[in-house]
N, C-alpha and C positions, 0 to 999 in steps of 0.2 A: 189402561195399561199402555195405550200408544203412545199418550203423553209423556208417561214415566221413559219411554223408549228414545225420543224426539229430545228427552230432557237430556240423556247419558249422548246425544249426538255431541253436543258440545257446540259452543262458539254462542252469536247471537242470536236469539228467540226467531228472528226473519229469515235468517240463513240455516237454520234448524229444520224450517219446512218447507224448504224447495223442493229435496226430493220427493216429496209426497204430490205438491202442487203439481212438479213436472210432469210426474207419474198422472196424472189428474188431466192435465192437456192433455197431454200424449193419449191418452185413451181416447177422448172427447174429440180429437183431431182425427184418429184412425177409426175409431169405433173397437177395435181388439182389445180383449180383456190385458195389460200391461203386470207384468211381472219382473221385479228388480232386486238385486241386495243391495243393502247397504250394512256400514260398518260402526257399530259407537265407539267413542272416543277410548271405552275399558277395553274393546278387541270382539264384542259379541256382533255375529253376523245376522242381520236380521232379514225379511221376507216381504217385501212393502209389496202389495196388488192393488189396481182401482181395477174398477168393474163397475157395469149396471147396474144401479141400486132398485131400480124401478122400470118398469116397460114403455116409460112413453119416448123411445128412442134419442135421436141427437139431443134434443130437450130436456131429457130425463135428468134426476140425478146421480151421479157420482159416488161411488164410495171407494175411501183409501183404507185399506188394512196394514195394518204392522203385524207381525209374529217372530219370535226366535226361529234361525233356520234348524232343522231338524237336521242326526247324522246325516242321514242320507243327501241331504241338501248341501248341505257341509260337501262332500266330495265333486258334489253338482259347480258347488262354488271352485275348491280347486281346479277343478277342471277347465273352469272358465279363466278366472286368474293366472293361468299357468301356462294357459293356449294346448291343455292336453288335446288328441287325437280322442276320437270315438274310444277306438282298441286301448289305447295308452289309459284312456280312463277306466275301463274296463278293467285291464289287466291292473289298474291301480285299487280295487273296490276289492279283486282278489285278493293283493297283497296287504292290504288293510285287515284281512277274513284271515288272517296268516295261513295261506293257502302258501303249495311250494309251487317251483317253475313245475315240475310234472304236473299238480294238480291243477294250478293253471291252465297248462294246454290241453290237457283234458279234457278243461270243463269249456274253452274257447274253442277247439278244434286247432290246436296249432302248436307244433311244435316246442318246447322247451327253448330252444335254443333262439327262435322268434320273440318267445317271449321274455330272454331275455335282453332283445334287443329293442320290446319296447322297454324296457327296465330302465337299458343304458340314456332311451331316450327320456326318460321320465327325470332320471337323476338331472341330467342335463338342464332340463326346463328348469328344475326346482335347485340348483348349486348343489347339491346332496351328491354321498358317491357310493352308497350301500343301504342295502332297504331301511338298516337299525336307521342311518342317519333319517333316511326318507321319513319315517313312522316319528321320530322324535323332534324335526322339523314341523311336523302336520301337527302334532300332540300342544308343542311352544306356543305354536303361531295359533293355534284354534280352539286348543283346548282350556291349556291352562289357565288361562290369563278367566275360568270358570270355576277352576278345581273347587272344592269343599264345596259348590252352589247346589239346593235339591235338585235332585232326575226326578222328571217324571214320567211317567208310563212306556209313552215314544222314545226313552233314552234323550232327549233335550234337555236343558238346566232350565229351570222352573223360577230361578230365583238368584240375589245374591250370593257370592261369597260366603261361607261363614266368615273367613277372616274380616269380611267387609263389613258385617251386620255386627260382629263384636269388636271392637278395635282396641 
């Protein structure tokens, strides 16, 4: 399957696995298990890790993983994309849950009226100027470009398109 993933990167066969190789140094250099996203050329966000494959330390070898990012990861990625704050992500995980500004602060400790001033700031980062826009901004950019593909268990797309697989 990583192949199939590497393949939908796009461009030239060489240029298709740098992320992974980098990912591959960059462990081998620091010794820290490395975690990164990348994006294929359809829009699906994926989850590349190297790590230890084996215990004989610097020497050892390497292994690169590919996987679809999960929802959850999904907002991990906004987050990061968007340069959200802790709280701002936070209060974004909420408003994704269609929780309201009361249930919000509720469940953060924090006023309404704070929260909706991480709101204001959220819209800001992402060009958006009201949650519907926020949620159908998020839905465009990350979702769709998946719609009809099977879910499986975790809520991730499992697969193709239908539109894709029948044309």
């Amino acid at each position: 399957r990583a192949l199939e993933f590497l393949d939908r990167m796009g461009g030239d066969s060489r240029i298709r696995m740098m992320p992974a190789v980098a990912a591959a140094v960059r462990f081998r250099n620091s010794g820290d298990a490395v975690v990164t996203r990348m994006r294929t050329a359809d829009g699906e966000w994926l989850v590349l890790r190297a790590g230890r494959l084996d215990g004989r330390g610097a020497a050892g070898r390497v292994v690169v993983t590919l996987e679809p990012a999960h929802p959850a990861q999904i907002v991990a990625l906004v987050t990061d994309l968007y340069r959200l704050t802790t709280r701002e992500a936070e209060v974004l995980g909420h408003v994704l849950a269609c929780e309201t500004r009361a249930e919000i602060g509720q469940r953060m400790f924090i006023s309404p009226y704070t929260v909706q001033d991480h709101l204001k700031s959220i819209y800001a980062k992402l060009g958006v100027n009201s949650r519907q826009e926020l949620v159908a901004h998020l839905f465009f950019a990350h979702h769709l470009p998946h719609f009809g593909a099977p879910v499986g268990p975790d809520g991730s797309f499992t697969g193709t398109a239908r539109s894709e697989q029948n044309p």
